[in-house]
N, C-alpha and C positions, 0 to 999 in steps of 0.2 A: 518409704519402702526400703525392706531392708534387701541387697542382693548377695547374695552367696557367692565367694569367690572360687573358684577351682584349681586346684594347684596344675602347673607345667607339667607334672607327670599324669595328673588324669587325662590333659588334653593329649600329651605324648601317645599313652599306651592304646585310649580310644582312636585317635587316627590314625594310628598304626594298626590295633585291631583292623578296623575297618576296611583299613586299604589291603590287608593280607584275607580277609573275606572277597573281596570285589575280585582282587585276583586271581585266588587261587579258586574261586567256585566254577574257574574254565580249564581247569587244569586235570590233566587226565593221567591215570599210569595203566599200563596194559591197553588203550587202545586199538592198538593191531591185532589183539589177541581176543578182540568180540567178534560176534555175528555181525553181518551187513545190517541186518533191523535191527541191533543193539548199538551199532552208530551210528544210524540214520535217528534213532531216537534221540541219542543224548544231545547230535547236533541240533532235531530239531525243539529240544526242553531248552538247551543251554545258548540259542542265537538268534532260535524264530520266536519266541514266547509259548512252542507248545501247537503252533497253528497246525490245522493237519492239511491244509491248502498248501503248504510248501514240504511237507511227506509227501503230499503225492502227486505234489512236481515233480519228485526227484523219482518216483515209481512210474509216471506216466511215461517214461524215456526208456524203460525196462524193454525190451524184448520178450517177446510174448513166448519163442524160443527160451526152454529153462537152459538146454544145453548150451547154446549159442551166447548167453546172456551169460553163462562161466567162464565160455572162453573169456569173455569181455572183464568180466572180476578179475580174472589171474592176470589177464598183459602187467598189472600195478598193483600195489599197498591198498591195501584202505577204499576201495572201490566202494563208488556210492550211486550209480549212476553213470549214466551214459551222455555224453555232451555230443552233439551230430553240427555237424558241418556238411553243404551239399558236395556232394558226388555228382559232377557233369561231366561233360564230351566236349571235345572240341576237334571234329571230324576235318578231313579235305588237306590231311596234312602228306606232304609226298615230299618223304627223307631219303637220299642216295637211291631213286628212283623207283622207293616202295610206299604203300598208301600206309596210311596209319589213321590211326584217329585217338584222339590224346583222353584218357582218364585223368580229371582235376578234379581236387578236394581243396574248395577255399569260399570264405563268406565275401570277397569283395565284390559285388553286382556285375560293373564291366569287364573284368578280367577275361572270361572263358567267351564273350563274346568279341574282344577284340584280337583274342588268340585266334580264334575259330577266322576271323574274317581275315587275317594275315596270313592264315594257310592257305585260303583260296585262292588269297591275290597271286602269290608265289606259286603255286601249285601249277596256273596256268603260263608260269616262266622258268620251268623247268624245275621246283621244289628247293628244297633245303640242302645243302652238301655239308656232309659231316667228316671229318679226321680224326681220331687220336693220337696225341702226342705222347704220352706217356702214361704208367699206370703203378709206377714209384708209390710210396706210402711210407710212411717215419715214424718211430717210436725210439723214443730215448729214457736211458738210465740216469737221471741225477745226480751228481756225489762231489763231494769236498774229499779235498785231499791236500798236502800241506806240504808234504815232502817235494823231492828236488824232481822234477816234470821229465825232465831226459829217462831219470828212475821208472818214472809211473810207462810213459812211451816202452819199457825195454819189455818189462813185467807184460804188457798189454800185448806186445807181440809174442812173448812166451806160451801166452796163456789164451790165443783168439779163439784157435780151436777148437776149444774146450765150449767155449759159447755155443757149437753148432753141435758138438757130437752134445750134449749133453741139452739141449732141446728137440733129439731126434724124435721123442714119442710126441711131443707136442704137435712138430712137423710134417711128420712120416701122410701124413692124408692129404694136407695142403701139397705138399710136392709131385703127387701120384697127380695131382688133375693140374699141376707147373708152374705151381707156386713156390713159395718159401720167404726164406731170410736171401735176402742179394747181397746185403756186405753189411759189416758194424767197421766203425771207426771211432778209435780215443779223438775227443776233439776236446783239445784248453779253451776254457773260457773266462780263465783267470783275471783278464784283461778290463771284463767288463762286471766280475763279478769276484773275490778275495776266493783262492782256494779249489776256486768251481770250475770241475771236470763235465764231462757227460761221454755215454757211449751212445754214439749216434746208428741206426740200423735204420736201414731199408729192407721193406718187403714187397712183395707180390701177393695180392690174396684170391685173383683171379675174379671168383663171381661174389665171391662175399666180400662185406664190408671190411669185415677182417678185425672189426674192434678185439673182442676175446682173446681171437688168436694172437695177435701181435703183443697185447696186455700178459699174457700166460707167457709168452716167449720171454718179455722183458723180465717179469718177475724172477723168471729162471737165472738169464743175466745177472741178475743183483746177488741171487745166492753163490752164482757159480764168483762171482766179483770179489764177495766178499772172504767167504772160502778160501780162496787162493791168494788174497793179498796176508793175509793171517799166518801163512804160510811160507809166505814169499819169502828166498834170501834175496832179492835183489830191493822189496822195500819194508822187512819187518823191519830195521832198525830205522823205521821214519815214523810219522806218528799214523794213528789207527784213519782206514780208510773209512768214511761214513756214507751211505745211501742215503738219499734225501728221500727220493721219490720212483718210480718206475711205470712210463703211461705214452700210452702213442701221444701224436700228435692232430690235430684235424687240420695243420695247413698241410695241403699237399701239392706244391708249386710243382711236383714231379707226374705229377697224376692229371692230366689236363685232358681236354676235349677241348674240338675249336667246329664250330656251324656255321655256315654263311649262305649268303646266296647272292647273284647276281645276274645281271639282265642289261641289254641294250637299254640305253636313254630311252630309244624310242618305243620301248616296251615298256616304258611307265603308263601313270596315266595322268593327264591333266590334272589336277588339284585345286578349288576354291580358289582358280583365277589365276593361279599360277602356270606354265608351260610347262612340260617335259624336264627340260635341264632346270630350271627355276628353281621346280620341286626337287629333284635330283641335288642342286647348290645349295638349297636352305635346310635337304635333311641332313646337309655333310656339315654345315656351321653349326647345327643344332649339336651333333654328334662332338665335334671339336671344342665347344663349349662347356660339354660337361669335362672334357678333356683334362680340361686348362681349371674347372672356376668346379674347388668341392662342393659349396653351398649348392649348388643344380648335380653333381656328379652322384651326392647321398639321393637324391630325389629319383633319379635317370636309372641307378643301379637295384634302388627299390623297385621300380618295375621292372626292373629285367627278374627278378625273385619273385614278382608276382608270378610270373609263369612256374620258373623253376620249383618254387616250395610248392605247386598246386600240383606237381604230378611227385615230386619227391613222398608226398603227402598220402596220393594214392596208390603209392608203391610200395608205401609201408618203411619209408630210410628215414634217415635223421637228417630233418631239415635245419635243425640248432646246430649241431656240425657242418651240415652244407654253409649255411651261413656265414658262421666265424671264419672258415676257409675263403670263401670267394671274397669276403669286404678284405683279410688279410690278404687279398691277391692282389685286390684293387689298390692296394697302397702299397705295392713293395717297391716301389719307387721312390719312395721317401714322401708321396701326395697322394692323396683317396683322386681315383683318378676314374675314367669311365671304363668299364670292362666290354664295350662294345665299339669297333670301329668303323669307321665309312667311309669309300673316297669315290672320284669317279678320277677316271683313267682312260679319258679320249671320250669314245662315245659310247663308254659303258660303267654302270653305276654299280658298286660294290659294297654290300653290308654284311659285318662277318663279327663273332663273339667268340671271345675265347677264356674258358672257366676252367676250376680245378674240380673234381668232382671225387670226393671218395663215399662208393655207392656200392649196393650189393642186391643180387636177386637172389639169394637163399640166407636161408638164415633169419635172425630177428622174427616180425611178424612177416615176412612176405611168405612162409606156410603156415601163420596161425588166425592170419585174420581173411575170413572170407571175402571181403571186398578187395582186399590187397590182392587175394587170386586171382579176383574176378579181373580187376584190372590189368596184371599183370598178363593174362588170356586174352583181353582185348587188344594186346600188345602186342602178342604173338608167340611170348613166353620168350621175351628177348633177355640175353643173355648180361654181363652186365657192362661190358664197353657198347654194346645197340643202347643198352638205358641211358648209359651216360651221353651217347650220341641223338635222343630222344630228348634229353630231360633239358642239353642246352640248345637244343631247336625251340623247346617250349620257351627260352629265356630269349630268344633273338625274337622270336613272333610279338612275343607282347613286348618287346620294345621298339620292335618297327609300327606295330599297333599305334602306342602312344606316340614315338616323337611325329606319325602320321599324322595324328590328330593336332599334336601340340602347334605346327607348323601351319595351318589351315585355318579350321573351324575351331579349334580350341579345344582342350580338354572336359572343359564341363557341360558342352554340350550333350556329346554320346551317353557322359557317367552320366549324368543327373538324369537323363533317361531312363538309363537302366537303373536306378537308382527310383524311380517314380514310383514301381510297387512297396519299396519297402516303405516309404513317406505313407502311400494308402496305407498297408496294414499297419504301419504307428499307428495313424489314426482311425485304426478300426472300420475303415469303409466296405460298406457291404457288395456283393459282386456285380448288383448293376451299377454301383458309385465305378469300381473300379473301370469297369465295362466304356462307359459314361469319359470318364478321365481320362484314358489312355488316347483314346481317339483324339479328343481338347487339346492334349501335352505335345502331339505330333508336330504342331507350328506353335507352340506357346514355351516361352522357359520355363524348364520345371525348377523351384524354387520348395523348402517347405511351406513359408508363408502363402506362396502362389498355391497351393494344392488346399491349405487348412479353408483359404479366401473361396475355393472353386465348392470345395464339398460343404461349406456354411451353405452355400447357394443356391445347390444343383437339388 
């Protein structure tokens, strides 16, 4: 048998053919520029095989609403569908002596229930106490500069003024309701970086988040920067000043809210065999623990965020900048450390949180998305130091919730409870199954294997 040999370059060009077919037959130009059914189709020829059972998944989620169902197209790009997360309550909350009940948007099972049962307990110990400390906000200009520093300092006080009069139209609305720019300052950072300046500014944005604003202020900054160094006799004969960047910041160490609550020993309650102070002693070691040890302070400060991102959520703010802010709070110590503290102080026990919150009730979606109204109405149309004084009540709740639980019966008791429906519908059990099961799980661990073993059975 004779076999034919094939030169290096047929096998070259065909595998490279082929691999430039494989890749490039998912490869799109103008995609943003179709119809919603014209990229609902190509996703589903080009990922599903064409199946029309995942078309109209992604149309079953449509809002029956056509107008309602645009707003929801525009909030983003390329909209295809609607992804839902539940919208619950978690009522019996009574913050600086007024009742509330908490709008949350989040899939984790026990959260809104061990919220809801932390407002009650407190509720009947005189509620939640909230403070604001500050409501500071940072946006900085980036820039390299090379020349002699004393130089750049002299030019920088020559020239501040100009940074405010010349953001007046930017400003002129944010100041009318007492807001603004609070101060910019030249800060060297040479030290830690070759060259590298920044103009550092604080602002006030009152009830909005103030992204845009502060972002539109900066940009100005840069131009008015650049302008006037190009001009400058104090440093045209150094070398040309360069802009890197210009963009707030989301840490906001200056912008803080702090909740707490407190109550006599003897206004606790018993706990799984522990006394009064016992449980009062082992929630203040629990709390100290995460203090000291990050490995439990990442775990401790995640549920304090279960609360917060679940009303952040239904308020329509940005929980990815809540986030990066608060874990950058938790570590400015130089250690990820617990952002919640507790002592007892004779014969009274104390739990208290203190966060950075940069948050807004106008603005963004909280006028575009209906439920963000809705919620925001069941709030009272609180302004946005009351949100920010809400949002870390919600963070102190679900973590007097959990290290409640952690100290006693344990955490997987509660969750894997609440946790029991979602295990049924995995497994598809019908409403007398579930009916059937829940009553069973009441004294039995819920486990998955324990539930798959019950419903073989039942």
């Amino acid at each position: 048998m004779t076999i034919k040999l094939r030169s290096k370059r047929f096998f070259y060009e065909n595998c490279i053919f082929g691999f430039q077919k494989y890749t490039m037959s998912k490869n799109i130009v103008g995609f943003s520029k179709r119809t919603k059914e014209e990229k609902i189709d190509w996703l589903i020829s080009n990922y599903f095989n064409g199946t029309n059972e995942a078309k109209q998944l992604l149309k079953s989620y449509w809002n029956s609403d056509e107008k309602l169902q645009r707003i929801h197209d525009e909030f983003i790009e390329n909209t295809v569908s609607n992804f839902y997360l539940p919208l619950g309550v978690a009522p019996n909350f009574i913050i600086n002596n007024k009742e509330y009940t908490l709008p949350m948007v989040i899939e984790e099972s026990s959260v809104i229930a061990a919220s809801a049962k932390a407002g009650k307990y407190w509720g009947s110990r005189g509620g939640f106490k909230t403070s604001i400390l500050g409501q500071e906000k940072i946006g900085q200009v980036h820039f390299m500069f090379s020349g002699d520093p004393k130089k750049l300092y002299d030019f920088f006080n020559a020239i501040e003024h100009l940074f405010y009069s010349e953001t007046s139209e930017i400003t002129k609305n944010m100041s009318v309701r007492g807001g603004g720019i609070t101060s910019i300052k030249l800060i060297d950072k040479t030290a830690e970086l070759n060259h590298y300046f920044q103009l550092h500014a604080c602002f006030n944005t009152v009830d909005s988040m103030g992204a845009n604003f502060i972002n539109s202020c900066l940009e100005q900054f840069a131009k008015t920067l650049v302008r006037e160094a190009s001009n400058s006799d104090l440093i045209k004969e150094e070398e040309p000043l360069e802009v890197v960047m210009s963009i707030l910041s989301n840490y906001v160490p200056n912008c803080v809210v702090k909740a707490e609550v407190r109550c006599a020993i003897d206004d606790l309650e018993e706990e799984d065999g522990l006394s009064k102070r016992q449980f009062a002693e082992k929630f203040v070691r629990a709390v100290e623990i995460a203090c000291v040890e990050p490995y439990r302070a990442v775990t401790h400060n995640k549920g304090i965020m279960n609360g917060i991102d679940a009303v952040i959520l239904a308020t329509g703010n940005d929980f990815r900048a809540v986030e990066a802010g608060i874990h950058a709070y938790a570590s400015r110590t130089g250690q990820y450390r617990s952002l919640s503290n507790a002592f007892v102080d004779g014969d009274d026990f104390y739990f208290e949180l203190q966060i950075p919150l940069a948050i807004g009730t106008v603005g963004g979606l909280t006028n575009l998305h209906p439920l963000v109204n809705w919620s925001m109405e069941l709030l009272g149309n609180p302004n946005a130091t009351e949100l920010m004084e809400i949002i870390a009540v919600a963070g102190l709740a679900q973590n007097f919730g959990a290290l409640r639980s952690l100290i006693t019966s344990g955490i997987q008791k509660g969750h894997m409870k609440m946790h029991l429906l979602n295990i049924l519908n995995q497994l598809k059990a019908n409403d007398n199954q579930k009916e059937v099961a829940i009553e069973y799980f009441k004294t039995t661990p819920v486990t998955f294997s324990s539930v798959t073993e019950f419903l073989k059975n039942s």
